[in-house]
C-alpha positions in Angstrom: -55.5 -57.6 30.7 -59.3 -58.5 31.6 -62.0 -56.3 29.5 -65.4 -56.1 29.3 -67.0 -59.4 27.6 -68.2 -57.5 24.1 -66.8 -59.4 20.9 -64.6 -57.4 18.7 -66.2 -58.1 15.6 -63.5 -55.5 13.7 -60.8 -58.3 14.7 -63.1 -61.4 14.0 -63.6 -60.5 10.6 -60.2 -59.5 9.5 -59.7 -62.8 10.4 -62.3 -64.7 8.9 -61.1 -62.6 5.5 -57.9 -64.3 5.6 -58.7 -67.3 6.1 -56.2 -68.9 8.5 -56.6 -70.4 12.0 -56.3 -69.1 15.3 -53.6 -71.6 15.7 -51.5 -70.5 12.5 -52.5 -66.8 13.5 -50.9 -67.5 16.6 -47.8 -68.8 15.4 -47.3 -66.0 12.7 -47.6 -63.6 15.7 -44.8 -65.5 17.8 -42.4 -65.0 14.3 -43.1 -62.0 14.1 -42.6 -60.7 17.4 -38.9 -63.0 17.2 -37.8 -60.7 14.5 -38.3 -58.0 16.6 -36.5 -59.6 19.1 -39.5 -60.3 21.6 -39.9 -63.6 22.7 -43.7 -64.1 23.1 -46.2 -67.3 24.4 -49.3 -66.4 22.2 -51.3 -69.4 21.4 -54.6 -70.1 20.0 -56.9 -69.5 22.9 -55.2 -66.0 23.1 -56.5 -65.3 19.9 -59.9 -66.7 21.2 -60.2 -64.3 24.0 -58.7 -61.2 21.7 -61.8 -62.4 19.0 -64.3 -62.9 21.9 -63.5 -59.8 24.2 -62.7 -61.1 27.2 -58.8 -59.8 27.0 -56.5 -57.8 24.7 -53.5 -58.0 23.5 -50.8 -57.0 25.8 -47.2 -54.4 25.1 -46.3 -54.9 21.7 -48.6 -57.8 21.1 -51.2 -56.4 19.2 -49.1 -54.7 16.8 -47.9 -58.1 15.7 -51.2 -59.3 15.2 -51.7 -56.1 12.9 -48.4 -57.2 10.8 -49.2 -60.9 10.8 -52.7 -60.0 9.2 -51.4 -57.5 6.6 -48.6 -60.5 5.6 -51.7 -62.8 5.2 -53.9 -60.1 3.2 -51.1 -58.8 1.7 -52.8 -55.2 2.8 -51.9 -52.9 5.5 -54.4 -54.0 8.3 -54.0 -50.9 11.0 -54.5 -51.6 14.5 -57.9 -49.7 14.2 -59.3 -51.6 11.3 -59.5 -54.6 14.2 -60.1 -52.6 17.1 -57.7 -52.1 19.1 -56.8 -48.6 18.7 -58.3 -45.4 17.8 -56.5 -42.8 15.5 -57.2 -40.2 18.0 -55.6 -41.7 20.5 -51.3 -40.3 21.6 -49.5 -41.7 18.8 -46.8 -44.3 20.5 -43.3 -43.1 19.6 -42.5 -46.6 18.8 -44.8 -47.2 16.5 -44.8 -48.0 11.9 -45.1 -44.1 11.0 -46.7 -45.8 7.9 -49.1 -47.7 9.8 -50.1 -44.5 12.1 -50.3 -42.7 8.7 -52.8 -45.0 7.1 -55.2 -44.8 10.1 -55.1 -41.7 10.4 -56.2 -41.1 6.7 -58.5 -43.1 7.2 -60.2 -41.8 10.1 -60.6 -38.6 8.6 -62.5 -39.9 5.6 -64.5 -42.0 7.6 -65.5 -38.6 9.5 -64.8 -40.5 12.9 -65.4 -38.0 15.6 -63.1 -38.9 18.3 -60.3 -37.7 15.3 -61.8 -34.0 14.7 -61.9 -33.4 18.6 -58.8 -35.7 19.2 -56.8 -33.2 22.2 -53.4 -31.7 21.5 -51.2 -32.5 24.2 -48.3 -30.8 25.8 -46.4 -34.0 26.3 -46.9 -34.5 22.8 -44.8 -31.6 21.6 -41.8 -33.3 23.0 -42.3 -36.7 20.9 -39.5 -36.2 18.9 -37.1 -35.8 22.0 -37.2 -39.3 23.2 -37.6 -40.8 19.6 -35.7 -44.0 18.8 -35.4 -43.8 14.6 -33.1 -46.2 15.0 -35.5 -48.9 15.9 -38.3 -47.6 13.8 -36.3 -47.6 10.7 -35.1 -51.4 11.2 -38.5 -52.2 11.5 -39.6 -50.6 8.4 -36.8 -52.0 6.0 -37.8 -55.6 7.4 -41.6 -54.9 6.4 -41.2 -54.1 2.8 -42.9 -56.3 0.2 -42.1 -57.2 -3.7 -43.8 -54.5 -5.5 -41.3 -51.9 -6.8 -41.8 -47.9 -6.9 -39.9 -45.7 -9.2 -39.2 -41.6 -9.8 -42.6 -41.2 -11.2 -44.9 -42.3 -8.1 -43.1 -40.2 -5.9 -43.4 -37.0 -8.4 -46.8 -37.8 -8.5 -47.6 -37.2 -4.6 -44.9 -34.2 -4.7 -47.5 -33.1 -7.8 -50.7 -33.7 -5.4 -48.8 -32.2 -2.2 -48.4 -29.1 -4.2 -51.8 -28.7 -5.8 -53.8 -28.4 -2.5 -51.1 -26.9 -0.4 -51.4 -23.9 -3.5 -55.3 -24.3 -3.1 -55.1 -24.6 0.8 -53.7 -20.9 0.6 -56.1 -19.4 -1.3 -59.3 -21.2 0.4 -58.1 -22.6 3.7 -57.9 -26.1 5.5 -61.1 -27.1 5.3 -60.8 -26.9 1.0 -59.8 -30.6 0.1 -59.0 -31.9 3.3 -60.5 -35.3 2.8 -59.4 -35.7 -0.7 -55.8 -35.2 0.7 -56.1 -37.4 3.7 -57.9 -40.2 1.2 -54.7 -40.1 -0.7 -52.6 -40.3 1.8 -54.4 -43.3 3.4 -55.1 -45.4 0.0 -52.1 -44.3 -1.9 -49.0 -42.4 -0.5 -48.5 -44.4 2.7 -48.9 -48.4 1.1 -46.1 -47.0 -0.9 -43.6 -47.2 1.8 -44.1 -50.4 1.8 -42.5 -51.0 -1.4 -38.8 -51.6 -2.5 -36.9 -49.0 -5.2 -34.1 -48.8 -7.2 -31.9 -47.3 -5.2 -31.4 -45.8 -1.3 -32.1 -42.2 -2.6 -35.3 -42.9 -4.5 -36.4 -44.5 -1.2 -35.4 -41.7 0.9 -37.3 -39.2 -1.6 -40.7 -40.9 -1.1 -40.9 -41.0 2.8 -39.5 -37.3 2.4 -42.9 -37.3 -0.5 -45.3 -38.2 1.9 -43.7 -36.7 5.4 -44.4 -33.4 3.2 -48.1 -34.6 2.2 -48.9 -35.6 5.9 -47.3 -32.0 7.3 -50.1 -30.4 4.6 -52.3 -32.8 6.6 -51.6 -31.6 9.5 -51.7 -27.9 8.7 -55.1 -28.5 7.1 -56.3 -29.4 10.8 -54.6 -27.0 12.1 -56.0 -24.2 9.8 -59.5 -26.0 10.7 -58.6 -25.4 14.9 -58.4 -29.7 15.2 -55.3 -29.3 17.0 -55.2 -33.4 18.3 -55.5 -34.3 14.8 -52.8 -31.9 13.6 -50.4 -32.8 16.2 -50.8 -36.5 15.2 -50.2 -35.6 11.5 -47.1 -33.6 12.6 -45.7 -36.5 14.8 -46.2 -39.1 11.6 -44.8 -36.4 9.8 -41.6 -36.3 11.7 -41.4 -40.2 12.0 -41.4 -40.5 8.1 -39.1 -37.2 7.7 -36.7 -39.3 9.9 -36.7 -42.0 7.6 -35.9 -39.2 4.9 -33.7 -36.9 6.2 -32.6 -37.2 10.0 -31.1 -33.5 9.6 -33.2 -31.0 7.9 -36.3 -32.8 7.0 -36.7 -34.1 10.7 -35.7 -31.0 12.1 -38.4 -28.8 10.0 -40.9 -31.2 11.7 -39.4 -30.3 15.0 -40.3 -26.7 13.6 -43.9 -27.8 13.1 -44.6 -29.1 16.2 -43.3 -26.6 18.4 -45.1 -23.9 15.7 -48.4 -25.5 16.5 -47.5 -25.2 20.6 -46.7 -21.7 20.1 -50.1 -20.5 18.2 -51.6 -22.3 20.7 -50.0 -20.3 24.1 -48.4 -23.2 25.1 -44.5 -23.0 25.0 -43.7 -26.1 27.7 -40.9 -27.9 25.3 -40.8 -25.4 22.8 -37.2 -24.1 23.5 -35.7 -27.5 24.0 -37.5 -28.6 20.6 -36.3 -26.3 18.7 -32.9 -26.4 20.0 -32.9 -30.3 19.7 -34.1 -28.6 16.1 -30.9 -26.1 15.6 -28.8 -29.0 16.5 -30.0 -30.9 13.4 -30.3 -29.0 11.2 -27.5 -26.0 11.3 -25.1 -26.5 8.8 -26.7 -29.2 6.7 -30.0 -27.1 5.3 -29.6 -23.5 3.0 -29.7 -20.3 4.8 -33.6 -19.7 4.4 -34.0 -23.2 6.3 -32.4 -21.8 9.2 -33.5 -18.4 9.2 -37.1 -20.4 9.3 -35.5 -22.8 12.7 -34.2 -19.8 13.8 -37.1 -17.4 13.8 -39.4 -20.0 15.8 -36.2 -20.1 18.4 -36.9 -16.7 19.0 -40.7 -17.1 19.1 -40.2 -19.8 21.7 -37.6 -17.9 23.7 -40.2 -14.7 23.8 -43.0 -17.1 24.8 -41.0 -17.8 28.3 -40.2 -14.0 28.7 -36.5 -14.1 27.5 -35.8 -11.6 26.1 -32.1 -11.6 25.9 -32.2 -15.1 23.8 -34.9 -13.7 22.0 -33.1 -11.2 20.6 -29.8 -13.5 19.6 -32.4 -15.7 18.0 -34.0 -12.9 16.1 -30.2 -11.7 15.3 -29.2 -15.7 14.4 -32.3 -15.7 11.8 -31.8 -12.3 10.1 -27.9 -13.3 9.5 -28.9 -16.8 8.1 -31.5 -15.5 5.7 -29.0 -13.5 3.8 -27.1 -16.7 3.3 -27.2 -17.5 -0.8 -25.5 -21.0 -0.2 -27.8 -23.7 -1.2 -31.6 -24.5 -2.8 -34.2 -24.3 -0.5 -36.0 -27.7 0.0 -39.8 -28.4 -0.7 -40.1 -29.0 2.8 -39.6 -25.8 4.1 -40.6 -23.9 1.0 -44.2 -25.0 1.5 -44.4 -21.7 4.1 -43.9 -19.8 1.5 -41.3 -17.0 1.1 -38.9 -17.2 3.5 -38.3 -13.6 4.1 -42.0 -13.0 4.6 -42.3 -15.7 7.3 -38.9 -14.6 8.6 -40.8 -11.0 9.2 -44.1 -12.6 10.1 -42.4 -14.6 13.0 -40.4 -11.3 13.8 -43.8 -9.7 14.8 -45.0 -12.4 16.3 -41.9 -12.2 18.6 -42.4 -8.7 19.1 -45.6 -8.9 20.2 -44.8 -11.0 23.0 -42.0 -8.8 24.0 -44.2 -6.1 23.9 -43.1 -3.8 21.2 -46.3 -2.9 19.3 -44.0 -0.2 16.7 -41.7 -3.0 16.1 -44.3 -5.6 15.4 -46.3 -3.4 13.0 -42.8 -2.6 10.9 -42.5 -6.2 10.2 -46.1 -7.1 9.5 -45.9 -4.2 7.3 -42.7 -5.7 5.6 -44.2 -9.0 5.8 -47.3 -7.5 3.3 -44.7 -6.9 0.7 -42.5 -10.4 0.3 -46.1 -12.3 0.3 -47.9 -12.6 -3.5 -51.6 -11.3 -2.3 -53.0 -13.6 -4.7 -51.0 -16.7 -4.3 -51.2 -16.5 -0.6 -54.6 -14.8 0.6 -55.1 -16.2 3.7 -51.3 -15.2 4.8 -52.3 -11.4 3.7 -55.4 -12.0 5.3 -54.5 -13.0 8.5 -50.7 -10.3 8.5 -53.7 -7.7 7.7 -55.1 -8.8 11.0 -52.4 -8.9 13.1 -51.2 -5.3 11.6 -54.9 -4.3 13.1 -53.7 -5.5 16.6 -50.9 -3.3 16.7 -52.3 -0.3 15.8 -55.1 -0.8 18.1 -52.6 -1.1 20.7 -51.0 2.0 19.7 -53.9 3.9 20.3 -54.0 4.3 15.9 -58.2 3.4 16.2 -58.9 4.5 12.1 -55.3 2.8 10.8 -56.7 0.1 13.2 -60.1 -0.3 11.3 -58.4 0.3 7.9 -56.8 -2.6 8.3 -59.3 -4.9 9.3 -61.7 -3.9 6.8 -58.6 -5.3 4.3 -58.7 -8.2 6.5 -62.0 -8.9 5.9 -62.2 -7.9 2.3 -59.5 -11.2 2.0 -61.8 -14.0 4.4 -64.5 -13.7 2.4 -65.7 -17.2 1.6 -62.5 -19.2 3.2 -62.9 -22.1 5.2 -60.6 -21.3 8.5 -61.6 -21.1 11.7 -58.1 -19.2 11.6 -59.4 -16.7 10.1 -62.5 -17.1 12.3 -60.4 -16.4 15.4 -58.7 -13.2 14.2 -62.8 -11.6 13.4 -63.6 -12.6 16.7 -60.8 -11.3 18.5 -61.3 -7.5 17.2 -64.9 -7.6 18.1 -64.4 -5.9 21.7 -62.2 -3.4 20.8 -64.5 -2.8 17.7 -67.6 -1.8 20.3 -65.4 0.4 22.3 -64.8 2.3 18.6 -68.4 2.0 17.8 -68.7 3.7 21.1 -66.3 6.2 20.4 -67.7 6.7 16.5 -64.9 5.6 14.9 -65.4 6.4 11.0 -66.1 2.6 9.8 -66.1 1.1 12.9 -70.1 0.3 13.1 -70.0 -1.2 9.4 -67.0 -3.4 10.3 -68.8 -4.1 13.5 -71.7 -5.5 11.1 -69.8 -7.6 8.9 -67.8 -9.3 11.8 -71.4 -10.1 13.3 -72.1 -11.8 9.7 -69.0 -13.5 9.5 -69.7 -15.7 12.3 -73.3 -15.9 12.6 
C-alpha cells in the first residue's frame, strides 16, 4: 500500500538495535508468517520501503515483523514501538492480547493523547462475538520463551491488582492509574511470555493479569476515557479466554456490555450478555450469575422490554441465594454481590420507570456496601437515591441525600463522580427557586466542585 514518503524512524531503529539485515529480517518474517500458516514473498527491498516510508506492511505482515524483532531482541517489540500502530486505535480481534496489553501500558505512561481521547465504539462491544480463541491461543503457546514463572509471580500481581483496586475505591480512577498501567506494560504482560510448571499455574497468570487489565480499564472508565477502557476490557477478555473460556471470559463479556450500558448505548448489549449467560451458567457460584444476570436485565430495560426484564431481575434474585461455590476474584472485584445485585436492580428500575422501586433498592444497596471500604460506591448510590426522590416530588429527602453525596466526593478523582454533581444542578435551581431548606448551600458547593 503506497504512503506518504516520511521515514519511520521508530522501525529504523529497532532495527538498527538488533543488529541484523534487511535480508535476514526478511527471511525471519517469511518463517514466521509459515508457522502461522501464511505463505508470504517479503524480501529485502520490502523492508527498505517499510524503513524508508514509501509502503507498509500489508494484512498480517507487520505483526510478523513485530514477532521477528522481539525473537531478535529477545523483548516484546509492539507494533507501536516501530510505527505502525497506535494503541488508540480498534484493537483487531486477531491480534497477541499480550502484545495489545503491553502497548497499551505503555501508552498511558507515555501520556500519548490519541489514548485518553481514544473513542468507544459500538461495534466494539460486540468483539467478543466474533472472537476466534482458538487461533489466538495457538499463537500464544508457540510464542513462549525459556524463562520459567512460578506461584509466587502470579500472587504478586493478584497482591498489586488488589492494593489499587482497594485504593481505586476509596479515591477513584485517576489515584494510581499510571503506576498500574506501568506494571502492567513492564511486568505483568512479558510474563505471559513465559513457560510454568504446569497448565493450571499458566492459566492462573493470564487470569492474574486479565483481572489487572479489567482494573485498567475501570480506572479509565471511572476517569470518563471510555476508548481507552473499552480497549483494556477487550485485552481483558482475550487474556480471560486464555484463562477461563467460561466464567472468566464471560465476566468480561459483563464488562463490556456494563461499560455500553452507563454510556446509553445498549446496541449488542442483550446478545452479549446472553452469548455471556451461555458461558457462564452453571460453571461459576451463584453470586457470579446473579452479577451476569442482573446486567441481562439492565440490558433488556435499556431496549424497553420489560417482560425479559423482569425474568432477568427474577433469574438474578434466585441465583444470588445460591451458597454452592467460592466466588472468584474476578467477579469479587465489584464488591459485594448483593449490593451490586440491588444497585443494578435500581438501575433497571429506573429505566422502566419505577422511581419507588429504584429508591427501595438503592436504599438496600446503602446497607450491603462497607461506607468506608467502598466510598465512591456510597457516594455515587447516595446520588442516584437523590434522583429518585427528586422524581418523586420528595425535594428535602432529595437534597438530604445529595448533601451525603457530596460529603463522600470530597477530594476523589472521578469525573464519575463529576457527572452525578452536574446532573442535579438544574433541578437544584428550580429548589433554590422554590427555597428549598439547603438547596442554595448545596447549590454553592456543586458550583465549587467543578469550577
Amino acid at each position: 500500500m503506497a504512503v506518504p514518503n516520511q521515514p519511520n524512524s521508530r522501525l529504523g531503529e529497532v532495527i538498527t538495535a538488533t543488529g541484523c539485515t534487511y535480508e535476514a529480517l526478511a527471511q525471519d518474517v517469511r518463517r514466521i508468517a509459515a508457522e502461522n500458516g501464511e505463505t508470504i514473498q517479503t524480501n529485502k527491498s520490502a523492508v527498505s520501503h517499510w524503513v524508508h516510508g514509501t509502503r507498509r506492511p500489508s494484512g498480517r505482515t507487520g505483526r510478523y515483523l513485530a514477532e521477528a524483532l522481539s525473537r531478535r531482541s529477545k523483548r516484546v517489540v509492539t507494533l507501536a514501538e516501530i510505527g505502525l500502530r497506535d494503541a488508540g486505535d480498534s484493537l483487531d480481534a486477531d491480534a497477541d492480547p499480550v502484545v495489545t496489553a503491553t502497548d497499551l501500558g505503555r501508552a498511558d505512561v507515555e501520556r500519548r493523547q490519541f489514548l485518553a481521547v481514544a473513542a468507544f465504539t459500538t461495534a466494539g462491544v460486540a468483539m467478543p462475538l466474533g472472537y476466534d480463541h482458538d487461533a489466538v491461543s495457538r499463537m500464544l503457546r508457540a510464542r513462549t520463551c525459556t524463562t520459567m514463572v512460578g506461584l509466587e509471580d502470579v500472587g504478586v500481581v493478584r497482591d498489586i491488582t488488589a492494593a489499587f483496586a482497594a485504593a481505586d475505591e476509596r479515591l477513584g480512577g485517576g489515584h494510581g492509574l499510571t503506576t498500574v498501567t506501568a506494571y502492567l506494560a513492564d511486568t505483568a504482560a512479558p510474563m505471559l511470555r513465559a513457560r510454568y510448571p504446569s497448565e493450571a499455574l499458566r492459566r492462573a497468570a493470564f487470569g492474574a493479569v486479565a483481572e489487572l487489565a479489567y482494573l485498567a480499564g475501570w480506572k479509565h472508565h471511572d476517569l470518563g476515557q471510555e476508548g481507552a477502557a473499552q480497549r483494556y476490557y477487550q485485552v481483558g477478555y482475550q487474556l480471560a479466554c486464555e484463562a477461563d473460556p467460561h466464567g472468566h471470559a464471560a465476566w468480561m463479556m459483563r464488562a463490556l456490555a456494563h461499560q455500553a450500558l452507563s454510556l446509553k448505548q445498549p446496541h449488542h448489549c442483550v446478545d452479549l450478555v446472553e452469548g455471556a449467560l451461555g458461558r457462564g451458567v452453571g460453571r461459576v457460584d451463584g453470586r457470579t450469575e446473579a452479577l451476569l444476570h442482573i446486567t441481562h436485565a439492565r440490558a433488556y430495560a435499556a431496549v424497553g422490554d420489560k417482560a425479559a426484564a423482569a425474568r432477568a431481575l427474577l433469574a438474578a434474585e434466585d441465583a444470588l441465594l445460591r451458597d454452592d461455590a467460592p466466588q472468584p476474584s474476578f467477579s469479587l472485584v465489584t464488591g459485594p454481590a448483593a449490593g451490586t445485585v440491588a444497585s443494578h436492580t435500581a438501575r433497571t428500575l429506573t429505566d422502566l420507570g419505577d422511581h419507588l422501586g429504584t429508591e427501595r433498592q438503592h436504599r438496600a444497596a446503602l446497607t450491603r456496601w462497607d461506607p468506608e471500604k467502598y466510598r465512591r460506591v456510597h457516594a455515587l448510590t447516595h446520588a442516584d437515591l437523590g434522583d429518585s426522590l427528586a422524581a418523586q416530588a420528595r425535594a428535602d429527602e432529595a437534597v438530604a441525600a445529595w448533601t451525603r453525596a457530596m460529603d463522600l466526593i470530597d477530594g476523589m478523582a472521578s469525573d464519575r463522580t463529576r457527572k452525578a454533581v452536574s446532573s442535579i444542578r438544574a433541578t437544584l435551581a428550580v429548589y433554590q427557586r422554590r427555597k428549598v431548606p439547603g438547596a442554595a448551600e448545596l447549590a454553592r458547593r456543586t458550583r465549587d466542585a467543578l469550577f
